[in-house]
N, C-alpha and C positions, 0 to 999 in steps of 0.2 A: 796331602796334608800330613804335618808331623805327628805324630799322637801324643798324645798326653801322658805323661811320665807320673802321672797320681801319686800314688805313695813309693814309687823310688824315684821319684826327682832331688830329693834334698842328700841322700845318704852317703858315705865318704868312708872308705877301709883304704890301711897299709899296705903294701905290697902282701902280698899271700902266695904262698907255694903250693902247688897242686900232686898228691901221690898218690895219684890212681889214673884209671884208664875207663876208657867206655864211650858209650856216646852221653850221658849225661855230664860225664868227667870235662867231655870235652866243651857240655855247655858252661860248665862253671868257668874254666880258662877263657872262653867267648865275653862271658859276663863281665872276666876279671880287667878285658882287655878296655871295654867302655865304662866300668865304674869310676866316680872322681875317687884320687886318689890324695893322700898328705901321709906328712911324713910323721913317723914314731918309731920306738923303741923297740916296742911289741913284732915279736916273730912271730906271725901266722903259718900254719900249715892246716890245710883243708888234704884228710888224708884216709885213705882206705884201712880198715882194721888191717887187712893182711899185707900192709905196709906200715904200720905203725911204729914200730921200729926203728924206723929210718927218721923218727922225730925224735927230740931232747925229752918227751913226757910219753912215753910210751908205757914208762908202770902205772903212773898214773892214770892212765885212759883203760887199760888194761882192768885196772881196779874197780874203775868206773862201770864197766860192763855187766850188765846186769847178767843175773845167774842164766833166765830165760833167753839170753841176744837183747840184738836190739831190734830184731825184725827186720826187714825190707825197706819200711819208710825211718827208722828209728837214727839218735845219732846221742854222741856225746859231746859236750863242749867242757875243755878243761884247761885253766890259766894257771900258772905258776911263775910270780916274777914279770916278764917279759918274754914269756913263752905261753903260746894260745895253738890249743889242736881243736878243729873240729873233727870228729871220725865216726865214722858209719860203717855199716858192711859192705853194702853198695851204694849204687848211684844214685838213689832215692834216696836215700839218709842225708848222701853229703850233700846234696840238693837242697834239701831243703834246713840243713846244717849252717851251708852258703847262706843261707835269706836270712836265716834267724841271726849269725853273723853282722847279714849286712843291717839288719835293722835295729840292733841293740852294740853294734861296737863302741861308740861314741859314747856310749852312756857305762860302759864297761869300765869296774876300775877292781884293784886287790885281786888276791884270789879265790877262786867257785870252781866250783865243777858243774854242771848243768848234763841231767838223762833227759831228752826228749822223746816220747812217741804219740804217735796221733790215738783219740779214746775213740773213736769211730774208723773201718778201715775204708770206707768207699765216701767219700768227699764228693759231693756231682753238683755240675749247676746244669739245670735242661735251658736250652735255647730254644724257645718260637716262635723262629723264623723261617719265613715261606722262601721259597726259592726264587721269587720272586724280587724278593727285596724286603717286602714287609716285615715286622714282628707283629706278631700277635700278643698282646699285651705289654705291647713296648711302647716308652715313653722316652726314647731318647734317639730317635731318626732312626733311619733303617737299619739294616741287616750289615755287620762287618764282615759276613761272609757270602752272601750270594746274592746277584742282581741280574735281572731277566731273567731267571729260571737254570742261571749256571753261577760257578765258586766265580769269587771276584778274580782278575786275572794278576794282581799285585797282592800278595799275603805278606807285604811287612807288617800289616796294623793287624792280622790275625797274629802273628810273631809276638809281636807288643805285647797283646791278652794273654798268648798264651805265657808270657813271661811274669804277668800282674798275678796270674790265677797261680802260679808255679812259686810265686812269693808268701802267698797266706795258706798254703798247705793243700791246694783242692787237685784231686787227681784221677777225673772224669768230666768228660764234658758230652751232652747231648746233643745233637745235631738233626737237621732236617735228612730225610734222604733222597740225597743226590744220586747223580750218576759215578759209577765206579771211582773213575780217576780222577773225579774230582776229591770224595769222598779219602781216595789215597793219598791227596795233595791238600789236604786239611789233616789227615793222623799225623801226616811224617811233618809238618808243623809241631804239633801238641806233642805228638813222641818226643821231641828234644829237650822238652820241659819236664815230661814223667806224665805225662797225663794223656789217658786212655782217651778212646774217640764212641761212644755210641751213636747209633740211629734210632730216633724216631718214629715213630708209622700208628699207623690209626691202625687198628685189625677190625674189620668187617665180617671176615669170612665164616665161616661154620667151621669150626673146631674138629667135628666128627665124624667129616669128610675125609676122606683117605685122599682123594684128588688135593685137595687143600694140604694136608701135609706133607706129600710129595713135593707141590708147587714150593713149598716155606723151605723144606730140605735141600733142596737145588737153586732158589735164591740165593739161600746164607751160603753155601758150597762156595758162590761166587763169591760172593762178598770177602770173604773169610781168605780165597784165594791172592785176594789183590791187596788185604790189610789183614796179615793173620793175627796182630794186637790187637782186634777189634773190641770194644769191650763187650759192646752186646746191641742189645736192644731196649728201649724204651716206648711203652706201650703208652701211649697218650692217650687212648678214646677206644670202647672196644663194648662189644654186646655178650661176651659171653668167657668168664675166668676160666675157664678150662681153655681158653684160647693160649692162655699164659705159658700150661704147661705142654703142649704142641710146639712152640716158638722155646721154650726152653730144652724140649730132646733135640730139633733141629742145633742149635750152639752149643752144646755140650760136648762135643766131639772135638768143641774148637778151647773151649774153659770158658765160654760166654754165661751172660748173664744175661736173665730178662727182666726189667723193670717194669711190677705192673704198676699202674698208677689207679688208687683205691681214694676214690671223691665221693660226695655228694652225688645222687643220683639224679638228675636235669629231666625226668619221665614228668610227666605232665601233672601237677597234682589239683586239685579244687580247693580254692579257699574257703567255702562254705562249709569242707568238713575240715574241722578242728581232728578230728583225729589219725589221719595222716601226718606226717612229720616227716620235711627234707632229711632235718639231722640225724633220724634212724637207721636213712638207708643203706647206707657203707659198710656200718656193725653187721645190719641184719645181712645182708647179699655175703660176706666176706667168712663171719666166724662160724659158719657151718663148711668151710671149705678147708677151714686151718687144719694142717698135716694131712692135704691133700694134694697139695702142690711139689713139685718137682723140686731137688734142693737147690736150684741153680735158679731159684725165684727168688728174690727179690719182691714183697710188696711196698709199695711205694703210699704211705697213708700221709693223708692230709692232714696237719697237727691239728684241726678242729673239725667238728662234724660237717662245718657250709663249706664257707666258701673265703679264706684268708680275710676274715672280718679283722676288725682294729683291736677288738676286742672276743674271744668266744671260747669258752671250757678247752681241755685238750681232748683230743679224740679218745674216745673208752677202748679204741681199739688198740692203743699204744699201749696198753696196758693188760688188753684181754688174749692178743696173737700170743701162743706160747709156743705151736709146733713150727712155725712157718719163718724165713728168714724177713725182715720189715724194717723198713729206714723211713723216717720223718720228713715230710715234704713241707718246706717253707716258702714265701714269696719275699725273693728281692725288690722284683719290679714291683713298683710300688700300687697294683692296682687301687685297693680299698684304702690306699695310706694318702693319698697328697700325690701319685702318678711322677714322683720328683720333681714336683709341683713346690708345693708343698714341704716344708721342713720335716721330715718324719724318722728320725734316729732309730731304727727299731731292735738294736741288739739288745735294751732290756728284756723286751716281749721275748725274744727268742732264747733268753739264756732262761728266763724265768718259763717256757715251755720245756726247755731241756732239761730243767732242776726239778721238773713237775714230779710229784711222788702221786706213783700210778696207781699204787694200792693203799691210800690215803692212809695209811697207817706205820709207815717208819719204814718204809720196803725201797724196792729201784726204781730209780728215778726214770724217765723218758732216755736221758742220754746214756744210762745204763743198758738199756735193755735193746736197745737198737743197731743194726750192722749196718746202717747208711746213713747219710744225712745230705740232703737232695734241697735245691732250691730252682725257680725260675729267673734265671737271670736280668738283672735291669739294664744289660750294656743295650749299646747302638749304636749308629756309626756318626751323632755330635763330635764335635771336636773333643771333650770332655768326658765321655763315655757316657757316661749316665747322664746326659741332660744337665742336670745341675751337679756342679760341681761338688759340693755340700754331698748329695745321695751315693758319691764313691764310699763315702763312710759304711752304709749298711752292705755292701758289695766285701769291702776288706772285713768287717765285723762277722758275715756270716763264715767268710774262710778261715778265722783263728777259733772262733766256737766250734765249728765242724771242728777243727783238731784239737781242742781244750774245752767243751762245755761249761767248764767251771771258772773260764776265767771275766774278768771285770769288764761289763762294759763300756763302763767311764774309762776307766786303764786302756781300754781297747781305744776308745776316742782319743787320750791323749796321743796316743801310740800314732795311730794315724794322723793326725793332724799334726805332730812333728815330721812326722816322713812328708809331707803332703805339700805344707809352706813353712820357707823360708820364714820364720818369726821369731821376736824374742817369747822367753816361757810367760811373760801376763799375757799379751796377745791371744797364747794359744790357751788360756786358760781362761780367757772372755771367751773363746771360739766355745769350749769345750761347752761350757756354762749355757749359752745357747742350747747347744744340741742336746746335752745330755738328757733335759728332761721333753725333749720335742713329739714322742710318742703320745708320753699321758697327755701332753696340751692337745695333739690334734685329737685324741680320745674325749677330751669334755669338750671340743668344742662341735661331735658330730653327732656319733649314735648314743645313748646313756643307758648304762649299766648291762651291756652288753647286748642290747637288743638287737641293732645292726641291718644293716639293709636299707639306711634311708637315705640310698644315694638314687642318682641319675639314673632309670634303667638304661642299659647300651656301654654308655662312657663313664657309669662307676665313678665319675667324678665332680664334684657339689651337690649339694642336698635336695630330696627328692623325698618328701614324708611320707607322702604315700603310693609312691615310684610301684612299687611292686608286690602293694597290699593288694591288688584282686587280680595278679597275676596267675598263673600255672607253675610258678617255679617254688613253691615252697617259702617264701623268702619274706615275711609276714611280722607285724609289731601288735595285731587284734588289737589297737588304740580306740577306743571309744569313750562317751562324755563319765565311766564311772574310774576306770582303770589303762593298764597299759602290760601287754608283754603275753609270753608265748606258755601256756600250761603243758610244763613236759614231763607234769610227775606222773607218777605209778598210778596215785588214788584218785586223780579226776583228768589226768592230761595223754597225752601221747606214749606214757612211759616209757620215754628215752633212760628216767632218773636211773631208770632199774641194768641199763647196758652198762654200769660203774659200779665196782664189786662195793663192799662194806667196808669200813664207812663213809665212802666217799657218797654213792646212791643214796644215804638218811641225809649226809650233810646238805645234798643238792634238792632233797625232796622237802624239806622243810624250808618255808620264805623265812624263816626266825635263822636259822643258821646258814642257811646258801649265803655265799659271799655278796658283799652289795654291787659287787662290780659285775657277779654273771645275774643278778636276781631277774629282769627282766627275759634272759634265755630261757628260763626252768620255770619263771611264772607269772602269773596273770596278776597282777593285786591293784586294790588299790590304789588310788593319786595319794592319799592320806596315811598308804601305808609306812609305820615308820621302818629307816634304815636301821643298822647295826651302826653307824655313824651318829643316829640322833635325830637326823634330817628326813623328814617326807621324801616319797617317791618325788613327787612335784615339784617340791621344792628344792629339792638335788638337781633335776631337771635345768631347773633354771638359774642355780648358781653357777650348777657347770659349766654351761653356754655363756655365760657373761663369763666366768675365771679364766676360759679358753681362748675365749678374744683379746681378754687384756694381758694375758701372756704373749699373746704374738705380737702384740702393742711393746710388749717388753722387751720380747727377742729384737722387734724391729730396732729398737732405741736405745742399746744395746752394739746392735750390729752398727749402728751408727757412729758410734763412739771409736770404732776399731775399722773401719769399713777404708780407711785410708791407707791403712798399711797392707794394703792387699791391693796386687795385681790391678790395673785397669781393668782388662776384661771381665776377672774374676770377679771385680769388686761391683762392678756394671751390670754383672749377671745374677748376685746373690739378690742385690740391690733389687731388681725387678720383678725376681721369683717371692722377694718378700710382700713386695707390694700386691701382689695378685692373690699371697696367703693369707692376708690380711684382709681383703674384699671378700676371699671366698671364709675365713671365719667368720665375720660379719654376716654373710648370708645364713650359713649353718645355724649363729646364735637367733637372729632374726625368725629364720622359718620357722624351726624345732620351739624356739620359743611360742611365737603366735599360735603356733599349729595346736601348743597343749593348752595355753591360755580358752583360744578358742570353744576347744573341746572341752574342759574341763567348770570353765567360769570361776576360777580361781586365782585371784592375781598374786604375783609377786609377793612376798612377803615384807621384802627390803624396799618395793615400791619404785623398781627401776622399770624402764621406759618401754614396753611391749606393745608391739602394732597389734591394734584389735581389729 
């Protein structure tokens, strides 16, 4: 099967000149030889600084360089006239100089100079996927890398990805681990792009075993032997942080890194006591450890305390880790969003996690303070990569925020959706319209004001109100006929409020000043209590579930309107997924509504139609 050309299907450069050498060098010449091409004026040279020279704008680029370089991944682009240099130091710059080229020439007019560098230096998406064939939290067909418990035997649609990921900046990728040569016949893939290969692995073992770290010393030796670019390791699932830094003396000898990955704690807890709290646990296990870890760690934090809710505070730990190196862990795959089900645009949430100001008081931001930015990948092996076509969006979105946190997510949408389809600009400006605001929509029309968890237990996916209220995992809304939501202050709750230095801990401890969107995470109140909005808790409830359906009412009819000048297949496919988004809002507004009616014995205020 051909793969899907996503966001470089539509894009078209001049002939271009290549002045440099390498093996990335020579993927760019690869690249240059399949891109469509037309005819213009414009003399490209995609070229090594230490060939710069040999271009018509060489003072100018020269100029251009910043006093510090431009790094490893860094490049300049500079137009003068009918003459355009991209230039970098190395292979990574011009690489990703190339993309940025190929995705904005058309739109290129007069003369700029353009400094690019990435604000984050390790870019990662984790894959998992079992060796099997499966993913594990995939929603878009199996594994493009391995089936029966070995690597596929055909790696052009691994090629393909690794060319998509190579376009939006991302320059690490996680993997299962396999057997050796398989393992070495997936890096030297990803090597031709610029992008590092990690493993995977659960750690089990005892840490404080000598046996055990001999055993981890003489594994990696091997590993290391057969793919010495290895990037490292990723710690998925593990009993004991000191495991981390055992696994990071064993790489160190090679420049590896180890990724641990710092969640929600899954230990068994009792609903009956109110004062335990999922959300604490990652703070507390983690920030007595900080500056005790090895410098070649990496903590991997989940940007909120659960579990990628649609909605949920940012983690206190993003802003409490101050000895220890820590990168932000996002979710592509859409679990808690719509599964790519589901319409769910999510690079607002993400840029507005990475804008978060950590020390609630005018300080660094999330995307300041972080040496990674990590996500779960949503590919699979559909024809489409992600299932619906539409969810390639959040895939391209999270790789230009991993290299610009600050930049627009709308801008980011149009961007994509011109590389993406063939349209004229209203088309893609009805597309854009749809999507941009498709997060907040599926946000009122599931869990409200950030309580979260009222999904399916298992499949995470349609509503489940009280799915996992008298479960063991933490995962709890405490709904009853007076009030709703979870007491996580200092003076009567769990005091989570107090893990967020001042004055972020007053702002979240107080239901008067906690924002309306997390008020249900941090507290118990009232159905009657009013918002900061004006509005009752309850009756928030219930406008949102009804505002949330009739947005996708809107998206659908909408998409209608425009759903012609798109591809058959495409058009066949969004067409279907809408239909099914629309049944599962409907259910959402339906439950959640009845369920607080119920509870509560308070109707509607606007007197709209709730099953009693």
């Amino acid at each position: 099967m051909t793969a899907d050309s996503a966001w470089l299907g539509t894009q078209r450069l001049p002939e271009v000149t290549v002045h440099a050498s390498g093996v990335l060098a020579q993927t760019i010449r690869a690249e240059l030889r399949q891109v469509r091409r037309f005819r213009t004026d414009v003399q490209v040279a995609v070229c090594a600084l230490s060939r710069v020279r040999e271009t018509a704008l060489w003072r100018e680029v020269e100029a251009a360089v910043p006093e510090h370089g431009l790094g490893v991944e860094g490049f300049v682009v500079v137009r003068r006239g009918n003459d355009l240099v991209v230039a970098a130091e190395g292979g990574h710059g011009l690489l990703y100089g190339y993309f940025y080229l190929l995705r904005y020439f058309e739109w290129m007019s007069g003369d700029f100079t353009v400094v690019e560098q990435p604000a984050v230096p390790i870019r990662m998406l984790d894959h998992w996927d079992e060796l099997s064939g499966a993913v594990r939290r995939g929603y878009s067909g199996g594994s493009i890398f391995f089936r029966d418990g070995e690597v596929v035997p055909d790696l052009t649609r691994v090629r393909a990805y690794a060319r998509l990921l190579a376009s939006i900046g991302i320059n690490t990728v996680a993997l299962a681990n396999a057997e050796l040569p398989d393992v070495a016949r997936l890096a030297g893939v990803f090597r031709d792009y610029g992008i590092a290969v990690s493993l995977a692995i659960d750690f089990v073992d005892d840490p404080r075993d000598e046996r055990v770290a001999r055993w981890w010393a003489a594994a990696i030796a091997r590993v290391y032997d057969v793919v010495p670019d290895l990037g490292g390791l990723v710690v998925r699932t593990a009993r004991d942080p000191e495991g981390a830094n055992l696994l990071a003396r064993a790489v160190a000898p090679y420049g590896g890194t180890v990724f641990w990955r710092v969640s929600a704690a899954e230990s068994e807890q009792d609903w009956r006591d109110r004062r335990t709290d999922r959300a604490r646990a990652a703070y507390d296990a983690v920030v007595p450890l900080d500056g005790r870890f090895e410098e070649n760690v990496v903590l991997q934090i989940q940007h909120g305390p659960l579990d990628f809710q649609v909605r949920e505070p940012v983690s206190p730990l993003l802003g409490e880790i101050q000895e220890t190196v820590f990168g932000v862990e996002l979710q592509v795959t859409q679990e808690y969003s719509g599964q790519q089900q589901d319409l769910c645009y999510l690079g607002p949430w993400w840029r507005e996690i990475l804008q978060f100001d950590t020390s609630g008081g005018g300080g660094a931001t999330v995307a300041d303070r972080i040496g990674a930015i990590v996500a779960v990948s949503n590919v699979g092996d559909d024809a489409n990569w992600t299932g619906s076509k539409l969810a390639q969006s959040n895939l391209y979105a999270f790789g230009r925020l991993a290299w610009d946190p600050a930049a627009d997510p709308v801008s980011l949408l149009h961007e994509w959706a011109a590389a993406t389809f063939a349209m004229d600009d209203r088309t893609r400006s009805e597309l854009v319209t749809i999507m941009a605001g498709s997060w907040q929509t599926y946000e009122r029309y599931t869990a409200p004001l950030g309580v979260g968890f009222m999904v399916t237990p298992g499949t995470h996916y349609g509503p489940s109100v009280n799915g996992y209220e008298y479960s063991g995992t933490g995962r709890y809304h405490f709904a009853d006929r007076y009030g709703v939501g979870v007491d996580r202050t200092v003076k009567t709750g769990s005091g989570f409020t107090g893990q967020y230095p001042e004055p972020l801990a007053s702002r979240y401890e107080d239901p008067y000043t906690c924002p309306d969107e997390l008020l249900l995470f941090f507290h118990h109140v009232p159905y009657d209590h009013v918002l900061q909005s004006g509005s009752s808790v309850l009756q928030h409830i219930y406008d949102t579930h009804f505002q949330g359906y009739a947005e996708v009412e809107a998206m659908v009819a909408r998409w209608q309107v425009i759903a012609e000048r798109f591809e058959p297949a495409v058009r066949a496919d969004i067409t279907a997924r809408f239909g099914t988004q629309l049944s599962n809002a409907r259910e959402w507004r339906d439950q959640v509504n009845t369920y607080f009616y119920r509870l509560s014995g308070v109707a509607d205020a606007r007197g709209r139609a709730i099953h009693r």
